[in-house]
mmCIF file as gemmi writes it, N, C-alpha and C atoms, coordinates in Angstrom:
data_model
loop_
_atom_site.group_PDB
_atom_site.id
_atom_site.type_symbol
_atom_site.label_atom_id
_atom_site.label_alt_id
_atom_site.label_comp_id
_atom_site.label_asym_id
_atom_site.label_entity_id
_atom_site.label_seq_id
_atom_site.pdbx_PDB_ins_code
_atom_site.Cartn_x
_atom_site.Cartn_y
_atom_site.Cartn_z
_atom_site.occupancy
_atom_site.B_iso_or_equiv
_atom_site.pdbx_formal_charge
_atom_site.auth_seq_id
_atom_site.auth_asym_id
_atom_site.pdbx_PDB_model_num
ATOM 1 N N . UNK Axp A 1 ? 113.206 73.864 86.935 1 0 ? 1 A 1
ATOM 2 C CA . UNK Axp A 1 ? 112.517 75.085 87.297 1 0 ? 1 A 1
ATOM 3 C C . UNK Axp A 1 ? 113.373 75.951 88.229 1 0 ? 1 A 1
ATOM 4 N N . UNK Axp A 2 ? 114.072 75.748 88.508 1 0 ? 2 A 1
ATOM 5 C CA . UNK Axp A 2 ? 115.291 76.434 89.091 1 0 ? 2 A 1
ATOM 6 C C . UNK Axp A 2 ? 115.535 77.875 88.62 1 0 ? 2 A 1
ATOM 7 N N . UNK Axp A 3 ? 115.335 77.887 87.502 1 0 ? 3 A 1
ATOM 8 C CA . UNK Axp A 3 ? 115.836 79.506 86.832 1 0 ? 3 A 1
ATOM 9 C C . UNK Axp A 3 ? 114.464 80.114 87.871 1 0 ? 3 A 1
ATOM 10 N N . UNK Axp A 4 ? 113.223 79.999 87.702 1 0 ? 4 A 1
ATOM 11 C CA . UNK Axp A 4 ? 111.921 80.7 87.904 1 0 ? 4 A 1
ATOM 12 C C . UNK Axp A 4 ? 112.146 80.512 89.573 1 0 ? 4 A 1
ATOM 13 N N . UNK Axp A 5 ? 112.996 79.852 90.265 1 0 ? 5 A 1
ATOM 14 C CA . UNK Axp A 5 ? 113.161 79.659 91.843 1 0 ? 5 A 1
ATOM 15 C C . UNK Axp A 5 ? 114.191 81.42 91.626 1 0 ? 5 A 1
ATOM 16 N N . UNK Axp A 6 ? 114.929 81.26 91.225 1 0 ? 6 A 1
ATOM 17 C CA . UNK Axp A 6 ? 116.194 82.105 91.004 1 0 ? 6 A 1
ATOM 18 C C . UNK Axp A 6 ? 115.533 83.619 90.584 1 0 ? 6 A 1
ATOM 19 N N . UNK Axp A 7 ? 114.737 83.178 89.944 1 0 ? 7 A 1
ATOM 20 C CA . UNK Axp A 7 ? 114.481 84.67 89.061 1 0 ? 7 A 1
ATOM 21 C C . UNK Axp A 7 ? 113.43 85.231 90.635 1 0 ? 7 A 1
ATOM 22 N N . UNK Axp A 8 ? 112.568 84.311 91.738 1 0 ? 8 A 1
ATOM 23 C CA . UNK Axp A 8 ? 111.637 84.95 92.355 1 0 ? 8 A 1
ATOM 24 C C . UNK Axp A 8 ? 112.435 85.442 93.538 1 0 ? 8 A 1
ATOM 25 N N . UNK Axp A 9 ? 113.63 84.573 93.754 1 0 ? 9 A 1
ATOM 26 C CA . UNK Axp A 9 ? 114.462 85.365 94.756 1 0 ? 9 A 1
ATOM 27 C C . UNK Axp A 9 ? 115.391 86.239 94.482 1 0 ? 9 A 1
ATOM 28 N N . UNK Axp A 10 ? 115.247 87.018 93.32 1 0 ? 10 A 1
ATOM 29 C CA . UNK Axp A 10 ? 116.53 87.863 92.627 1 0 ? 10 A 1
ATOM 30 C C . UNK Axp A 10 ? 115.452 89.621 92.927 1 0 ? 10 A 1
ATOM 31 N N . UNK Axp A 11 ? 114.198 89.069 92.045 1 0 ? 11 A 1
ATOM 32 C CA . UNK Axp A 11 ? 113.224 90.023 92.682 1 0 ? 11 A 1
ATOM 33 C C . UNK Axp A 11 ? 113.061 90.204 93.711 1 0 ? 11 A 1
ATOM 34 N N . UNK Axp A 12 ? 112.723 89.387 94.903 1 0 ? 12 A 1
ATOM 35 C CA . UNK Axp A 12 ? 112.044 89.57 95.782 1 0 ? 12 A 1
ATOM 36 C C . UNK Axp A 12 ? 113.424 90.405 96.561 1 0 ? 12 A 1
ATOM 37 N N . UNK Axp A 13 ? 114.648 89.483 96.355 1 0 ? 13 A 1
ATOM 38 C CA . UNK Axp A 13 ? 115.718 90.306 97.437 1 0 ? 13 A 1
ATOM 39 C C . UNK Axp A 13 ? 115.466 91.957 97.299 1 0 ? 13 A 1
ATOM 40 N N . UNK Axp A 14 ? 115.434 92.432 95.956 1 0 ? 14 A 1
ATOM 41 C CA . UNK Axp A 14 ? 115.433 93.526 95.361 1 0 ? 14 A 1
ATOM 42 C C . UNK Axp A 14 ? 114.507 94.399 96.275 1 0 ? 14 A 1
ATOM 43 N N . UNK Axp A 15 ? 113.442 93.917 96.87 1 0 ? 15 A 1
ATOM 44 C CA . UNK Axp A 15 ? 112.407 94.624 97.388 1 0 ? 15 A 1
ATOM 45 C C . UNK Axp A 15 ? 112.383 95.077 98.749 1 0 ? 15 A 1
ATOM 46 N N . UNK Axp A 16 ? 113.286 93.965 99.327 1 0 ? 16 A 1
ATOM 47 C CA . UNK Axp A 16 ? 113.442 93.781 100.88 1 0 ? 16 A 1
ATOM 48 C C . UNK Axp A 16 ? 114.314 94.75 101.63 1 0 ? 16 A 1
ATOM 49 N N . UNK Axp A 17 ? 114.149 94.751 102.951 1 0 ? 17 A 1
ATOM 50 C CA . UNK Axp A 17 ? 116.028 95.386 103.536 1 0 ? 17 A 1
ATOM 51 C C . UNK Axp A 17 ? 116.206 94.425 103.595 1 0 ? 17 A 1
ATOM 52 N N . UNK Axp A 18 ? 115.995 93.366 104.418 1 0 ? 18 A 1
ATOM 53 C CA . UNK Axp A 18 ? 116.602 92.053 105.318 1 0 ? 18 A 1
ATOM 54 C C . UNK Axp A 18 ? 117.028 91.182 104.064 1 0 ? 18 A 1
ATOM 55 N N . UNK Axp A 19 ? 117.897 91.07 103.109 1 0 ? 19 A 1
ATOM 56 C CA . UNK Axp A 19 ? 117.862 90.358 102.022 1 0 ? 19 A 1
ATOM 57 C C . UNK Axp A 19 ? 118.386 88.789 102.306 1 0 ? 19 A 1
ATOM 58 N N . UNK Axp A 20 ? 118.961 88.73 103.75 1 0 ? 20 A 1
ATOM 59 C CA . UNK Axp A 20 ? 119.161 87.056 103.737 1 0 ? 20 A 1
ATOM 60 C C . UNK Axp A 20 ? 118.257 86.365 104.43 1 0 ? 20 A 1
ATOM 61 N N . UNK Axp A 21 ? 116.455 87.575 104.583 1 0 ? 21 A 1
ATOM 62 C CA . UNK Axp A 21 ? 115.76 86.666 105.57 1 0 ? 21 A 1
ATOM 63 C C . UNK Axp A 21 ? 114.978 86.158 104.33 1 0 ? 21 A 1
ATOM 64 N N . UNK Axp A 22 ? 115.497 86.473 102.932 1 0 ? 22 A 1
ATOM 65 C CA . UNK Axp A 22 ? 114.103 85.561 102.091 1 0 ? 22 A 1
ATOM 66 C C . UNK Axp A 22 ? 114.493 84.22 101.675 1 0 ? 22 A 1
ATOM 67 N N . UNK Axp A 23 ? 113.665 83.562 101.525 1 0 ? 23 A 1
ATOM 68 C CA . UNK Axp A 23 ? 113.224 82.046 101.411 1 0 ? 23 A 1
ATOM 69 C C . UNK Axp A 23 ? 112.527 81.556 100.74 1 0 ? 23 A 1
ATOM 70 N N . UNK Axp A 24 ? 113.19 81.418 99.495 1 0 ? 24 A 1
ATOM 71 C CA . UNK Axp A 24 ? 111.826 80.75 98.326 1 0 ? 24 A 1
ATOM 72 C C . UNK Axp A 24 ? 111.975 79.273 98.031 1 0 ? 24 A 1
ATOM 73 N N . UNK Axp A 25 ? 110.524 78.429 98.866 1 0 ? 25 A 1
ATOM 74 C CA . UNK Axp A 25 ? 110.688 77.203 98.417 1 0 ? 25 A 1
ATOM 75 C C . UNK Axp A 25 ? 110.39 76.574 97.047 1 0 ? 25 A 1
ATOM 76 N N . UNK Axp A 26 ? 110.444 75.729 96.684 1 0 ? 26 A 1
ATOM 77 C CA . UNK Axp A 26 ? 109.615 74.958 95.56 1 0 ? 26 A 1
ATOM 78 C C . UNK Axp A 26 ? 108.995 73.586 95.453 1 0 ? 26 A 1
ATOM 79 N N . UNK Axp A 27 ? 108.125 73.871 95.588 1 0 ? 27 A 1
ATOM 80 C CA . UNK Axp A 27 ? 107.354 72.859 95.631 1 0 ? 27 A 1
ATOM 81 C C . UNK Axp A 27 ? 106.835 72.499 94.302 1 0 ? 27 A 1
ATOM 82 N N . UNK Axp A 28 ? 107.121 70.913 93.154 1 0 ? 28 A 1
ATOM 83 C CA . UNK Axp A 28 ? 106.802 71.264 91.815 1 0 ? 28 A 1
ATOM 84 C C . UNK Axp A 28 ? 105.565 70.049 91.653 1 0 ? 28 A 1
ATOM 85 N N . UNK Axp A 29 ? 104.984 70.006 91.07 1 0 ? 29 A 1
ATOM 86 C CA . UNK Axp A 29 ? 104.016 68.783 90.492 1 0 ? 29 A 1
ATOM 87 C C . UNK Axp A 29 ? 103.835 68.323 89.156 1 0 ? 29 A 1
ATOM 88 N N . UNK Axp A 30 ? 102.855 67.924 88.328 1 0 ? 30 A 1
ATOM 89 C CA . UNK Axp A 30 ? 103.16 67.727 87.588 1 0 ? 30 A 1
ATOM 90 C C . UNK Axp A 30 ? 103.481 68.559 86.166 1 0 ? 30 A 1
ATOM 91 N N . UNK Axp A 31 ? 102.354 69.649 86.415 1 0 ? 31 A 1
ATOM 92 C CA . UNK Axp A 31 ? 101.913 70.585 85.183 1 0 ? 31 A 1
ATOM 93 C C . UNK Axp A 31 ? 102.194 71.732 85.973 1 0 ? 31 A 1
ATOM 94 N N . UNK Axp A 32 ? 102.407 71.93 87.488 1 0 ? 32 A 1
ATOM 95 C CA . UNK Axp A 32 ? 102.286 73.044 88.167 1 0 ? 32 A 1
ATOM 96 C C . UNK Axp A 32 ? 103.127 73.25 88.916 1 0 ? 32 A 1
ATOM 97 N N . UNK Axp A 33 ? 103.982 74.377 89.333 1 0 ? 33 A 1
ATOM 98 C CA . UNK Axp A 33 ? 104.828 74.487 90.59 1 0 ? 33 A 1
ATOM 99 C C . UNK Axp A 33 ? 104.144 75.923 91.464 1 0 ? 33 A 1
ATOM 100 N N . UNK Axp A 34 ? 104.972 75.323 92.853 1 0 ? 34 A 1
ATOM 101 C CA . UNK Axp A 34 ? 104.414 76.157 94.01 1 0 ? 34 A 1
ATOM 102 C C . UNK Axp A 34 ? 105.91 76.973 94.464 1 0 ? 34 A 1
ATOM 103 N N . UNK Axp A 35 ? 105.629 78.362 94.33 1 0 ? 35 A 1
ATOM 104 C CA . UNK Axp A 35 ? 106.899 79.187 94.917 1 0 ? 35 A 1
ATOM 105 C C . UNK Axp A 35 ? 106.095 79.618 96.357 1 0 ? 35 A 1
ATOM 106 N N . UNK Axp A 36 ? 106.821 79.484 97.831 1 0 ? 36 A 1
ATOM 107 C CA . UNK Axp A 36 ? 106.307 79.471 98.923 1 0 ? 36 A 1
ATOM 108 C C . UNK Axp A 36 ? 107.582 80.431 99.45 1 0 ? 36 A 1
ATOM 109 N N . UNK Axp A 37 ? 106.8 82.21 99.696 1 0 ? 37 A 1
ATOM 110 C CA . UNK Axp A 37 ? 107.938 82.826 99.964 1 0 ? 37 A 1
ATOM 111 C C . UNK Axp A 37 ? 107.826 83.416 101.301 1 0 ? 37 A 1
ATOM 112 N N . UNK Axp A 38 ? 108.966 83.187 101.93 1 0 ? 38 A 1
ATOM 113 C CA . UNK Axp A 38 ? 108.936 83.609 103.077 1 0 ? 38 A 1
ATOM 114 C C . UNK Axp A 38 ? 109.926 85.381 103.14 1 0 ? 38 A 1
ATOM 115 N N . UNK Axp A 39 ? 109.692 85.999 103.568 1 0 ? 39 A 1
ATOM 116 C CA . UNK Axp A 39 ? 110.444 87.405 104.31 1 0 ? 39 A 1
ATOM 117 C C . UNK Axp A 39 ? 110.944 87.422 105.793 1 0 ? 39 A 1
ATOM 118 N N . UNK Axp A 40 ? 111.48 88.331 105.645 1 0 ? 40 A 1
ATOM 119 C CA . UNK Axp A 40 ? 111.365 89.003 107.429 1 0 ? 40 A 1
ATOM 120 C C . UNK Axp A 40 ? 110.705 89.467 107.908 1 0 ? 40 A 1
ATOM 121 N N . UNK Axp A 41 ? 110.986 89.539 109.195 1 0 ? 41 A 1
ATOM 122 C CA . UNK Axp A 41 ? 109.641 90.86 109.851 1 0 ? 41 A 1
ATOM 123 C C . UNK Axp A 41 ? 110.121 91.803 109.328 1 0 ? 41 A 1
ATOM 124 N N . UNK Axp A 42 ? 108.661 92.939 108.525 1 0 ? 42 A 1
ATOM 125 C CA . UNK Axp A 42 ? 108.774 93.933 108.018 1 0 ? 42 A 1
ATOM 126 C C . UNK Axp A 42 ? 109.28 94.283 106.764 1 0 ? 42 A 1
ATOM 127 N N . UNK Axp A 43 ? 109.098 93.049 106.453 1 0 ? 43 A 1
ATOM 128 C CA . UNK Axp A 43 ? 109.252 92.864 104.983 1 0 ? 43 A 1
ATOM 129 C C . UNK Axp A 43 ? 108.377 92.842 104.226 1 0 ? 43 A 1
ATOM 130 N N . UNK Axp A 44 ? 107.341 92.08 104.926 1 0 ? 44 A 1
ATOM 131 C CA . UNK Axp A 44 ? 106.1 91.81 103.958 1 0 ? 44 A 1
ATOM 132 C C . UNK Axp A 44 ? 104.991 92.634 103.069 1 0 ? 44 A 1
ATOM 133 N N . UNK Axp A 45 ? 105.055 93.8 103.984 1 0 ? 45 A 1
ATOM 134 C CA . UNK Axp A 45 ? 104.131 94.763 103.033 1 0 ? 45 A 1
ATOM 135 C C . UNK Axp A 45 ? 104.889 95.474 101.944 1 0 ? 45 A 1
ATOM 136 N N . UNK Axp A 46 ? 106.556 95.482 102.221 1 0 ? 46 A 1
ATOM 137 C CA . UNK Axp A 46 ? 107.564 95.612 100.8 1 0 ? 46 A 1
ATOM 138 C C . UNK Axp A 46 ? 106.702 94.685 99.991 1 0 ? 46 A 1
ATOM 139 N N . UNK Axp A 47 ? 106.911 93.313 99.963 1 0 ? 47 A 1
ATOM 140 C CA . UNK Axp A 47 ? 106.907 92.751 98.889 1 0 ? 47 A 1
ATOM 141 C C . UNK Axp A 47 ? 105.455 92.476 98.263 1 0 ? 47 A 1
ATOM 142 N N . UNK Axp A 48 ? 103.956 92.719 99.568 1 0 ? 48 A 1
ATOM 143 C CA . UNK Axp A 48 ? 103.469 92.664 98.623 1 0 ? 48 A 1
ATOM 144 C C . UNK Axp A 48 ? 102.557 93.829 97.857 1 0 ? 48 A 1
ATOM 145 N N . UNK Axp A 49 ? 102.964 95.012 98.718 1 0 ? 49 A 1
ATOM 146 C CA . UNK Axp A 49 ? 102.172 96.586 97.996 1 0 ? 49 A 1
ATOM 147 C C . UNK Axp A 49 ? 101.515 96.881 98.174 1 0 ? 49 A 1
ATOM 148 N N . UNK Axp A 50 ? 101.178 97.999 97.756 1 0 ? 50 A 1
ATOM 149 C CA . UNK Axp A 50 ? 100.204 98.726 98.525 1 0 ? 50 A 1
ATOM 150 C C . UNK Axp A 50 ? 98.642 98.077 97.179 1 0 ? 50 A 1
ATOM 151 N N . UNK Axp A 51 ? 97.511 97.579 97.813 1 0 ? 51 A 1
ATOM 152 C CA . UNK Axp A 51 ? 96.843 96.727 97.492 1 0 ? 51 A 1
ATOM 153 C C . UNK Axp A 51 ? 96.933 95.533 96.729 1 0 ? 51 A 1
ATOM 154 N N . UNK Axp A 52 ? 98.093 95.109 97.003 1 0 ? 52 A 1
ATOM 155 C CA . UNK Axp A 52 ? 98.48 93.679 96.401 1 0 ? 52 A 1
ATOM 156 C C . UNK Axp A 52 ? 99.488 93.955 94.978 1 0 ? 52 A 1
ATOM 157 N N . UNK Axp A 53 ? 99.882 95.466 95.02 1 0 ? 53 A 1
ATOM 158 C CA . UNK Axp A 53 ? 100.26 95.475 93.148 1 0 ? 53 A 1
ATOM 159 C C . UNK Axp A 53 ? 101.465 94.729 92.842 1 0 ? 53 A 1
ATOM 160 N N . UNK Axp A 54 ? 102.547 94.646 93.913 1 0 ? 54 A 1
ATOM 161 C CA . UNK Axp A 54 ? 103.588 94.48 93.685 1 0 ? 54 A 1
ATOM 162 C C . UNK Axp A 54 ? 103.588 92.743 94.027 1 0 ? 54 A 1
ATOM 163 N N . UNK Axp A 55 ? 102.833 92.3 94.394 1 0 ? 55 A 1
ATOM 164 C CA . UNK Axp A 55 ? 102.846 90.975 94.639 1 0 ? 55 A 1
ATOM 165 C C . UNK Axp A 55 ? 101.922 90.043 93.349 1 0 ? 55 A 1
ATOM 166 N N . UNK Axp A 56 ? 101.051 90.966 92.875 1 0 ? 56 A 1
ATOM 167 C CA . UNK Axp A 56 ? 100.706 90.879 91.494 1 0 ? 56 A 1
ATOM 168 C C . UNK Axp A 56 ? 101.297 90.917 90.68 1 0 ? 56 A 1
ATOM 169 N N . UNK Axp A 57 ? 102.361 92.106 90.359 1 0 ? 57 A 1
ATOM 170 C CA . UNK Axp A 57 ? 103.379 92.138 88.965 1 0 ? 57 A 1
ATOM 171 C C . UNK Axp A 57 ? 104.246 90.89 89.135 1 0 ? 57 A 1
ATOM 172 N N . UNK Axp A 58 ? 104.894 90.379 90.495 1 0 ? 58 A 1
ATOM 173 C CA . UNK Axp A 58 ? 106.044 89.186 90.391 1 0 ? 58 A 1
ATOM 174 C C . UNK Axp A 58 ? 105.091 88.218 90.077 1 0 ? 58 A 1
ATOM 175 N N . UNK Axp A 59 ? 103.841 87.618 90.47 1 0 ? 59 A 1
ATOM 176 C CA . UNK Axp A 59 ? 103.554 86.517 89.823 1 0 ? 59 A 1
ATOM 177 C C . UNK Axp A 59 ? 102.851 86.501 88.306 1 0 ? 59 A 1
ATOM 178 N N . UNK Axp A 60 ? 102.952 87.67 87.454 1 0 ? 60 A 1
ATOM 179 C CA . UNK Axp A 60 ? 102.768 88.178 86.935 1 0 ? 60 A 1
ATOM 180 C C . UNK Axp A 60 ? 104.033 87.913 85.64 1 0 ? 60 A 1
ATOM 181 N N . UNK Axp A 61 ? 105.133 88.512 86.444 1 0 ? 61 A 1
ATOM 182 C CA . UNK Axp A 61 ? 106.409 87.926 85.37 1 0 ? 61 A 1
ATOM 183 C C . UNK Axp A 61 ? 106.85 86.197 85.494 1 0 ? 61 A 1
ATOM 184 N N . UNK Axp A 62 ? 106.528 85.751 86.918 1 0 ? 62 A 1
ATOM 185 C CA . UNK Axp A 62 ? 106.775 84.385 86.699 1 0 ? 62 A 1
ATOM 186 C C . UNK Axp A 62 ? 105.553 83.575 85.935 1 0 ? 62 A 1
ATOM 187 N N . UNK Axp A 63 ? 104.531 84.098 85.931 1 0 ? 63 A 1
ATOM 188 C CA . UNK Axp A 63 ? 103.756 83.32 85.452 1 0 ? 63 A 1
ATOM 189 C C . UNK Axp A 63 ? 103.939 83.329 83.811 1 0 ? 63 A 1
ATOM 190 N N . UNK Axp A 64 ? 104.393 84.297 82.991 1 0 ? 64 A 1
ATOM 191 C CA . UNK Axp A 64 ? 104.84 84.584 81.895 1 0 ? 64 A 1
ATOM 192 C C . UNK Axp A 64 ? 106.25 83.76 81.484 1 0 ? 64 A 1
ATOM 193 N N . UNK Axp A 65 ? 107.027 83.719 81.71 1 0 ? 65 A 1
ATOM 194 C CA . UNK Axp A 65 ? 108.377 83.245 82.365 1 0 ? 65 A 1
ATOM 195 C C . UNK Axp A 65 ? 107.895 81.544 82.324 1 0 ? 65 A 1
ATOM 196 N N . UNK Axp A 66 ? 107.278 80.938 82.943 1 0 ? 66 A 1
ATOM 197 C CA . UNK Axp A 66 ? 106.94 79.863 83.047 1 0 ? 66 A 1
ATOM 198 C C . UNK Axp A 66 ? 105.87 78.938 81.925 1 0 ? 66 A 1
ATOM 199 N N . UNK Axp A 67 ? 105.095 79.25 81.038 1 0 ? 67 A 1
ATOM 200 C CA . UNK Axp A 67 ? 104.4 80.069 79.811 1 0 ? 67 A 1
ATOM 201 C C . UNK Axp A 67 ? 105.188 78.956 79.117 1 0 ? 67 A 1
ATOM 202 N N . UNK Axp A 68 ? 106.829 80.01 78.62 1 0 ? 68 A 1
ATOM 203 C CA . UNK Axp A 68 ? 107.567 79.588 77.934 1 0 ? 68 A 1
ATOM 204 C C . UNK Axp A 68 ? 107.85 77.687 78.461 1 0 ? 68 A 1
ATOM 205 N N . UNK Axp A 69 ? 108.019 77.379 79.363 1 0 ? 69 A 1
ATOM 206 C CA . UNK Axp A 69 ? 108.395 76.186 79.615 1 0 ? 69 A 1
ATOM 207 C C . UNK Axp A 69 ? 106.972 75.457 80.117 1 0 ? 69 A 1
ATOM 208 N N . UNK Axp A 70 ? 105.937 75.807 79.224 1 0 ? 70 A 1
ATOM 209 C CA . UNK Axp A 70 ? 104.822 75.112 79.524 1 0 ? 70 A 1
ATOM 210 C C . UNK Axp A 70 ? 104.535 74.828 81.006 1 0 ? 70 A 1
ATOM 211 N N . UNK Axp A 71 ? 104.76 75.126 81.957 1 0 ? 71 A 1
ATOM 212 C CA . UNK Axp A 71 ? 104.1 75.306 83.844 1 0 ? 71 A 1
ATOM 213 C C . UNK Axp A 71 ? 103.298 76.034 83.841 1 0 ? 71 A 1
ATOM 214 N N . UNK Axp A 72 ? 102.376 75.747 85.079 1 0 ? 72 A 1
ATOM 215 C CA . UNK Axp A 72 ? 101.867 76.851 85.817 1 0 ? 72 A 1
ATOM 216 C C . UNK Axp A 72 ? 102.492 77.334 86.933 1 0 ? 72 A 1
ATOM 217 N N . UNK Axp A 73 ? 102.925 78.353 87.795 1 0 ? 73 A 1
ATOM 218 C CA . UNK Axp A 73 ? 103.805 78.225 88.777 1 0 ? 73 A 1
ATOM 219 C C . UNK Axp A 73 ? 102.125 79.581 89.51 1 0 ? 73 A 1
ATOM 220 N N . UNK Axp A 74 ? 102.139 79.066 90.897 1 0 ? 74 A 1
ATOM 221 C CA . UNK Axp A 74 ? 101.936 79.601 91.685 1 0 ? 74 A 1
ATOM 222 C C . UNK Axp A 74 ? 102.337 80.843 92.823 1 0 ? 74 A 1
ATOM 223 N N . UNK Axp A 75 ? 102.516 81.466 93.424 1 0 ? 75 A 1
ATOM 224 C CA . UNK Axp A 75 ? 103.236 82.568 94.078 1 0 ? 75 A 1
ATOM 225 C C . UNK Axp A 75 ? 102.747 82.795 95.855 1 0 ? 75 A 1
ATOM 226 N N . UNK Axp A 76 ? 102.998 81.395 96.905 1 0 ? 76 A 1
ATOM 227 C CA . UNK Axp A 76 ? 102.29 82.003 97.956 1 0 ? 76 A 1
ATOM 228 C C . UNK Axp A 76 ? 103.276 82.893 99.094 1 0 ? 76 A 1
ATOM 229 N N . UNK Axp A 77 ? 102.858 84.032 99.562 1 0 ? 77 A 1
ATOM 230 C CA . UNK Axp A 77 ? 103.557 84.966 100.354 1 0 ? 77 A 1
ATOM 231 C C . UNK Axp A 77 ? 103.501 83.929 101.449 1 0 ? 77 A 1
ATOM 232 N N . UNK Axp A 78 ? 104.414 83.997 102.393 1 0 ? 78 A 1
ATOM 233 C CA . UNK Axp A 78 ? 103.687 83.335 103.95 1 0 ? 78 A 1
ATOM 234 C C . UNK Axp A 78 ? 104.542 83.729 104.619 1 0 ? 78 A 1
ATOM 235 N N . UNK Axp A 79 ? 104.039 84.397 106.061 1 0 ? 79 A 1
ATOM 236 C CA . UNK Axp A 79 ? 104.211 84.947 106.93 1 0 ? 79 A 1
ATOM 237 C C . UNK Axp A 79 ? 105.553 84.49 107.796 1 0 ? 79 A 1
């Protein structure tokens, strides 16, 4: 699952200024993985929009993205 680690920090840098404060963990299980993303200060309302849209469309393409390789992958922002 590495590509879908890769693909959420390729986006997310995209969104940010601070691009070496992001941090995407992975956490995987069996049928499901957990992307746990961290920002900078003042990053966060970049990434997740103005009423959630833009934090909707990325889990949105990973969840599609992941589809293909039978997962569910999750998307949590954290502070």
């Amino acid at each position: 699952m590495k590509e879908l680690k890769d693909l959420v920090t390729y986006i997310c840098k995209a969104l940010v200024d601070n691009q070496d404060k992001v941090v995407v963990t992975e956490i995987a299980g069996d049928k499901s993985v957990i992307y746990e993303l961290r920002v900078g200060e003042g990053d966060l309302g970049k990434v997740i929009g103005k009423q959630g849209r833009t934090a909707q469309a990325v889990r949105t393409i990973i969840t599609a993205a992941a589809m293909k390789l039978g997962k569910r992958t999750v998307l949590e922002i954290l502070e």
